[in-house]
N, C-alpha and C positions, 0 to 999 in steps of 0.2 A: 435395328439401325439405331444408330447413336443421337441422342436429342440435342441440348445444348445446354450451359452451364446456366445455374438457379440461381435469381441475385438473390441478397437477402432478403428475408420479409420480417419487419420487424413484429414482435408479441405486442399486443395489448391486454389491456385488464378488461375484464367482461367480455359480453360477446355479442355480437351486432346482431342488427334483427334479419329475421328467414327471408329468403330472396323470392321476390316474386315478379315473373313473367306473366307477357302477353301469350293466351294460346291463340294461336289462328284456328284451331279445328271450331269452337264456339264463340271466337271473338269476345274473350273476355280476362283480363289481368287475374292471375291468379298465385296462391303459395305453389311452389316448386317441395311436391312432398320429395326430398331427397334420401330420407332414413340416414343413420351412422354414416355409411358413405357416398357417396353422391357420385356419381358416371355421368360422365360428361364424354359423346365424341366430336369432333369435328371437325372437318374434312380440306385437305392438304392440298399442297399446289400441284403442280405439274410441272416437273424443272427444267422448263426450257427457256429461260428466262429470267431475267434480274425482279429481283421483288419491290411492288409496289404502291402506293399509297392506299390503293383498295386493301392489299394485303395487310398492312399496315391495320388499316381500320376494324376488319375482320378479327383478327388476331388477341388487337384488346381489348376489342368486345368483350371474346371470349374467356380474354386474361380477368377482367374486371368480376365474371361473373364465377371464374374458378377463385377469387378473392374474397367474393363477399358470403359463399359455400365457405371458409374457410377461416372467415371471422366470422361464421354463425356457428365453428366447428363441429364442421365436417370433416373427415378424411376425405379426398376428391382424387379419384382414379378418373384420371383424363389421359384421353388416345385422340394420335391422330395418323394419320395416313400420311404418305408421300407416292402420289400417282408416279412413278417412276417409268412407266409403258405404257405409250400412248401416243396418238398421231401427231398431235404436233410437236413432240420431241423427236420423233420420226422427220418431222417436215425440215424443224429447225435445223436437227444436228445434217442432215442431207445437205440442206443449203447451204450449211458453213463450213462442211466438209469436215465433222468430226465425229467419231461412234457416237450412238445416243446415251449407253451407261457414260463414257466420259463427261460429256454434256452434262447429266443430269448430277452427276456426282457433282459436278463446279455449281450449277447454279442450287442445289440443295445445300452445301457447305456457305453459300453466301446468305442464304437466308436463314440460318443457322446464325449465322454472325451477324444479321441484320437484328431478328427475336433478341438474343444476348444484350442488341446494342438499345433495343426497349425498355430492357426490364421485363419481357413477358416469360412468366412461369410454363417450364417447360412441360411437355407430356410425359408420362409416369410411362406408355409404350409408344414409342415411334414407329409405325412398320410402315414397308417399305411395300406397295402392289406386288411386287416381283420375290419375297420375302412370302406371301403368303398365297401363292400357288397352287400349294396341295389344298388348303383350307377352301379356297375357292372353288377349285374342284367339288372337292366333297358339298360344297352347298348345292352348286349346283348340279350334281346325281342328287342330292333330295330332293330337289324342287323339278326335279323331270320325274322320280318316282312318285311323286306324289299329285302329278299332273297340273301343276302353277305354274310349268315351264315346259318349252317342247321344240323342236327342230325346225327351224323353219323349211318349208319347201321350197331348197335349191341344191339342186346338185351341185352344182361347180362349190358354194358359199355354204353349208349348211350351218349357220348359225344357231347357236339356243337363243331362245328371248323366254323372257317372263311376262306369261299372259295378266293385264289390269283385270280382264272380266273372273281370275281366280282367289278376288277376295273383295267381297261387297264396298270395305271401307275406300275403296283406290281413289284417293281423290279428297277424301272428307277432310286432310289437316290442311290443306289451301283454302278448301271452297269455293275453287274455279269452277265456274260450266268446262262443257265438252270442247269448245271451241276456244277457249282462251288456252288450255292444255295442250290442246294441237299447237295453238301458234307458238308457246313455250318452248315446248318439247322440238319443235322444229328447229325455233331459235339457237337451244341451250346444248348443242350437239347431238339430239335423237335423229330417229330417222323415221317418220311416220309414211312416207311413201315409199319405204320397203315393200318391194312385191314376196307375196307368200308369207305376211304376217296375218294373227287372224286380226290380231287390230291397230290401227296405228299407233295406238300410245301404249303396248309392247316397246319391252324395255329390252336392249342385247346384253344377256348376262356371260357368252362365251364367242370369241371372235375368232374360226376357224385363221387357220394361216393364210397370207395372204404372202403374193414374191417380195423377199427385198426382208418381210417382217420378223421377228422373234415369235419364237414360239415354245411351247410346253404342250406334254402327253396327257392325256385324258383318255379315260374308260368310255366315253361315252360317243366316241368319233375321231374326227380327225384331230391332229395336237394344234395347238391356239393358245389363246390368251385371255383373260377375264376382262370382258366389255366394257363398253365405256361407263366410270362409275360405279353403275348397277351392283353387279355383284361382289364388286372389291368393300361397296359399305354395306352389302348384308351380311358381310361374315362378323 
């Protein structure tokens, strides 16, 4: 998918000092070892809707800190996504009575033109959820071969989810308790009272078909779509 045009950035002399973040996993400001090039992702809207001022804020966060990697020269391979499938582009384009690729294709071209109308430096790869399908798939056949991932028990729904209890760290770059996780994850579109998961904050990395929905094939069940989030940023 296409990103959006690059304003200038002008050169200076010399070169600014290494950029240093806050890490939340130890609560403590630190250098951002980057090496030569510096990878940067992060994470895209959902186009069901006109862009803004959170968006806005997000954006040149991110702009600022792909800036200052790059007056400390760096090379900075920056990605970012565009959730292009998902329910409430489902919900919107239903209600307005328009396809959801349509939909999503208008409001991704406006915020296309909103970044432009910033100045923020665009992504080096733009992909699009529905762009990287196969890749999706294939993560998640790893993560069921390797037992970090597994079918949930329902017939009618069989979902994959990614089990928390298959890696000690789950949880450690927050430093939530158990209980504030739940109430997140509840919030932030999970589903922790899914019956037939083994735990609730079990993440859905493949979302069998449902009526009405898009879909794609998969080796490992029925054809679906890569779940909310989850496994569209572990590829």
């Amino acid at each position: 998918m296409k990103s959006w045009s690059a304003p200038d950035v002008p050169v200076l002399p010399g070169r600014g000092p290494q950029l240093r973040l806050y890490d939340s996993a130890d609560r403590q400001v630190r250098p951002v070892a980057a090496g030569t090039t510096a990878t940067m992702y992060v994470c895209g809207i959902t186009p069901y809707d006109a862009t803004h001022l959170g968006h806005a804020a997000t954006y040149l966060t991110f702009d600022l800190v792909n800036r200052v990697w790059r007056d400390a020269g760096h090379d900075v391979h920056y990605v970012q996504n565009i959730t292009d499938v998902d329910d409430p582009l489902f919900e919107r384009a239903q209600r307005d009575g328009i396809g959801w690729r349509e939909l999503g294709d208008r409001e991704t071209e406006l915020f296309r033109e909103d970044m432009a109308a910033l100045r923020v430096l665009p992504p080096r790869d733009y992909v699009a959820a529905t762009e990287a399908i196969a890749e999706v798939v294939e993560v998640v056949e790893k993560l069921l071969a390797s037992g970090a991932a597994y079918v949930v028990d329902d017939a009618e729904y069989p979902d994959v989810y990614f089990h928390a209890g298959a890696t000690a760290q789950f949880g450690y770059e927050s430093g939530f308790d158990r209980d504030t996780m739940l109430a997140l994850f509840a919030e932030r579109g999970g589903d922790p009272e899914r019956a037939g998961k083994r735990d609730p904050l079990d993440a859905l990395l493949w979302r069998v078909e449902r009526p009405g929905e898009p879909s794609w094939p998969s080796p490992f069940g029925p054809g679906g779509r890569a779940g909310t989030w989850s496994a569209r940023r572990s590829r």
